[in-house]
ROTILUM-132050 format. One record per residue (C-alpha): residue in three letters; chain; z, x, y. Coordinates in pm, 1 decimal. Each point is the difference from the previous one (the first is absolute). Layout:
% residues N
+-----+----+----------+----------+----------+
:  aa : ch :        w :        u :        v :
+-----+----+----------+----------+----------+
: ala :  A :        Z :        X :        Y :
...
+-----+----+----------+----------+----------+
% end
This chain:
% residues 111
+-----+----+----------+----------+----------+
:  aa : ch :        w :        u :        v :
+-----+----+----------+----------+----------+
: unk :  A :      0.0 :      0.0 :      0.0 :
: unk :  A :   -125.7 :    100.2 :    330.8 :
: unk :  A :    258.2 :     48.9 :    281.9 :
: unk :  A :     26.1 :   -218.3 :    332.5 :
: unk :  A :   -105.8 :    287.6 :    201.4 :
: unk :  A :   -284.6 :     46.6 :   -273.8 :
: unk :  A :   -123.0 :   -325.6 :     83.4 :
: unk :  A :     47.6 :     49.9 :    390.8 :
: unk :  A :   -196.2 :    297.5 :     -3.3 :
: unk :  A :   -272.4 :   -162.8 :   -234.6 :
: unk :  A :     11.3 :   -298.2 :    282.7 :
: unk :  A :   -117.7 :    211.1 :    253.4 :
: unk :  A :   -237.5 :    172.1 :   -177.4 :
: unk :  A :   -162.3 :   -319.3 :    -66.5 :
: unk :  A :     29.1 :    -81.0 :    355.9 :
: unk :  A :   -186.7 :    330.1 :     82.2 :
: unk :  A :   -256.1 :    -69.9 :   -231.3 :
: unk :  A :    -43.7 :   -342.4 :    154.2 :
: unk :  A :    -47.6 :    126.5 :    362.2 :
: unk :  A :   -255.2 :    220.7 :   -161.4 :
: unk :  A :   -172.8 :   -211.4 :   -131.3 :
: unk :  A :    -18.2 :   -240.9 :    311.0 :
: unk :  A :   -107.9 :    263.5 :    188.7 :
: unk :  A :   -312.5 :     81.0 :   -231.2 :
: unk :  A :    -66.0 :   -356.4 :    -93.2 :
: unk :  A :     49.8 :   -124.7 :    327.0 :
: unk :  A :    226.3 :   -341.0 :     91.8 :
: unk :  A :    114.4 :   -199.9 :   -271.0 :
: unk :  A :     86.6 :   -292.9 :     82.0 :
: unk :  A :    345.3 :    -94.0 :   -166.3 :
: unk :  A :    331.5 :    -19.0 :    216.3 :
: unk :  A :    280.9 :   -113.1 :   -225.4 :
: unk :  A :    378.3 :     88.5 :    -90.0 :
: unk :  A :     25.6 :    171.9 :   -344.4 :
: unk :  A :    294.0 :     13.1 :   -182.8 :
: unk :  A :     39.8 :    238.6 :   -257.0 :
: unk :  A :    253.1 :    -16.8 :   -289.9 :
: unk :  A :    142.6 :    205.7 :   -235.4 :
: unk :  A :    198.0 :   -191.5 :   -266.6 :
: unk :  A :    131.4 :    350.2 :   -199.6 :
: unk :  A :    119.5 :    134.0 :    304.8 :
: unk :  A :    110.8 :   -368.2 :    117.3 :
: unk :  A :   -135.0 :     99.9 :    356.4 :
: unk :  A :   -308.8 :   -107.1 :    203.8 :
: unk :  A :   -175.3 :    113.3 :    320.5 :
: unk :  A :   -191.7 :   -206.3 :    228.0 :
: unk :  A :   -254.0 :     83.3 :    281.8 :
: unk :  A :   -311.0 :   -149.7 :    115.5 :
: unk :  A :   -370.1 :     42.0 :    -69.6 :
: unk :  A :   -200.7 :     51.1 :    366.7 :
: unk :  A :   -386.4 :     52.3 :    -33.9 :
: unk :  A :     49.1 :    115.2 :   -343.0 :
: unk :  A :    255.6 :    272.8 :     57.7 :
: unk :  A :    373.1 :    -49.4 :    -82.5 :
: unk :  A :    235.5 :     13.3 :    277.8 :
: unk :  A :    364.9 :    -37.1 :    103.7 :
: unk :  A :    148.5 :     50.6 :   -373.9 :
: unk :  A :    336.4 :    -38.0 :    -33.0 :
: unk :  A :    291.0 :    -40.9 :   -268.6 :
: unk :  A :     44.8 :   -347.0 :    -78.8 :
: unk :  A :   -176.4 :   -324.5 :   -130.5 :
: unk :  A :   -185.1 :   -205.1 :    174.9 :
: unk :  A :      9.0 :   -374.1 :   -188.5 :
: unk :  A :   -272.7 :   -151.5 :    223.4 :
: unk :  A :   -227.4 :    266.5 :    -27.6 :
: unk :  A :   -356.1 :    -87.5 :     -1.3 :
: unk :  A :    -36.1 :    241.7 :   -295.7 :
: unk :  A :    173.4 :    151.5 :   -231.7 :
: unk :  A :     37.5 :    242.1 :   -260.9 :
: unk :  A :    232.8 :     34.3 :   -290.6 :
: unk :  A :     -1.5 :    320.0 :   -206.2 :
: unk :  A :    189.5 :    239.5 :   -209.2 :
: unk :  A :     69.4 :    323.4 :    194.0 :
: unk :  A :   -180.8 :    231.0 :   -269.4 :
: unk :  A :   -317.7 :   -268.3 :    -14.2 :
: unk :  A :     28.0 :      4.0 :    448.1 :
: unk :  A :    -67.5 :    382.4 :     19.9 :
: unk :  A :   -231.8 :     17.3 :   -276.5 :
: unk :  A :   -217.4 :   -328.6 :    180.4 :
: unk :  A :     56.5 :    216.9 :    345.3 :
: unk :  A :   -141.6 :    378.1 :   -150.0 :
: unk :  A :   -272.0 :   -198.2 :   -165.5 :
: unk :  A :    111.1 :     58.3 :   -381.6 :
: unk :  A :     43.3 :   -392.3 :    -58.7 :
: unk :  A :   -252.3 :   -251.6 :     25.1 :
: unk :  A :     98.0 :   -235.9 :    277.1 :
: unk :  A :   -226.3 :   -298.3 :   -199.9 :
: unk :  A :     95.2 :    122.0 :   -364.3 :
: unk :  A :    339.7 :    -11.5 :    109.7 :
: unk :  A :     14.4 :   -354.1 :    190.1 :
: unk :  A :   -203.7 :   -143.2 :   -319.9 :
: unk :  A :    275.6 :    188.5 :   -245.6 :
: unk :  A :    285.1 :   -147.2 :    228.4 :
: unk :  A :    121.7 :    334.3 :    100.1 :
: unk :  A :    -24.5 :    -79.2 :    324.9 :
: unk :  A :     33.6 :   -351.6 :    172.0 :
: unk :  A :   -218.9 :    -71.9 :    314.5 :
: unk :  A :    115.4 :   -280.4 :    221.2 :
: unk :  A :   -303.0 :    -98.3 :    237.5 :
: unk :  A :   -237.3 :   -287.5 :    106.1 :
: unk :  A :   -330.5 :     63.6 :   -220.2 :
: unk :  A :   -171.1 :     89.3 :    350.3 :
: unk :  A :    260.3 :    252.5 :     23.5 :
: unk :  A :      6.4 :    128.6 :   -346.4 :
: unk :  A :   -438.9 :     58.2 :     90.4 :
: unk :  A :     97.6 :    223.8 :    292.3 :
: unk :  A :    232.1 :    176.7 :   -168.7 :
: unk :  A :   -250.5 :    108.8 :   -262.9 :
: unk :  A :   -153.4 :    210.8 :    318.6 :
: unk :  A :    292.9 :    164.9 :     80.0 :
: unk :  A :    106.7 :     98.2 :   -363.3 :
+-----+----+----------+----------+----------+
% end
């Protein structure tokens, strides 16, 4: 099992990677809260999706979130350094995606 300042560190990697991303993609339009939990380490972190990137994140949950994400701290770093499939892993259960189906479409861009 990961460690909570694993997982932070992973966090802003994949808030790095986002801004990135948005910068070489261009403006993607999805502005929404994200919550983030991590039931093993019975912790969470919340922030907010801005033109794609990830901003503000913070300790905490977030229960009206716009989206969210529920993982295992060993499956959240693998998803973030790219060694676990984001859609094998939904589809397994692995990790849970909470999200509009519009949403869940944009989100393929970023990932």
């Amino acid at each position: 099992m990961a460690s909570v300042d694993e997982v932070r560190a992973a966090l802003n990697t994949l808030a790095e990677r986002l801004s990135a991303s948005a910068d070489a993609q261009g403006r993607i339009d999805l502005n929404r809260t994200l919550a983030c939990r991590v039931p093993d380490l019975a912790t969470a972190w919340h922030g907010k999706l801005v033109d794609g990137r990830l901003v503000d994140i913070a300790d905490g949950d977030d229960p009206k979130a716009k989206i969210s994400l529920t993982a295992n701290s060993d499956d959240l770093i693998e998803l973030v350094h790219g060694r676990l499939d984001v859609m094998k892993a939904y589809t397994s259960g692995q990790v849970k995606i909470g999200a509009n189906p519009f949403d869940l479409l944009k989100l393929r861009k970023l990932l």
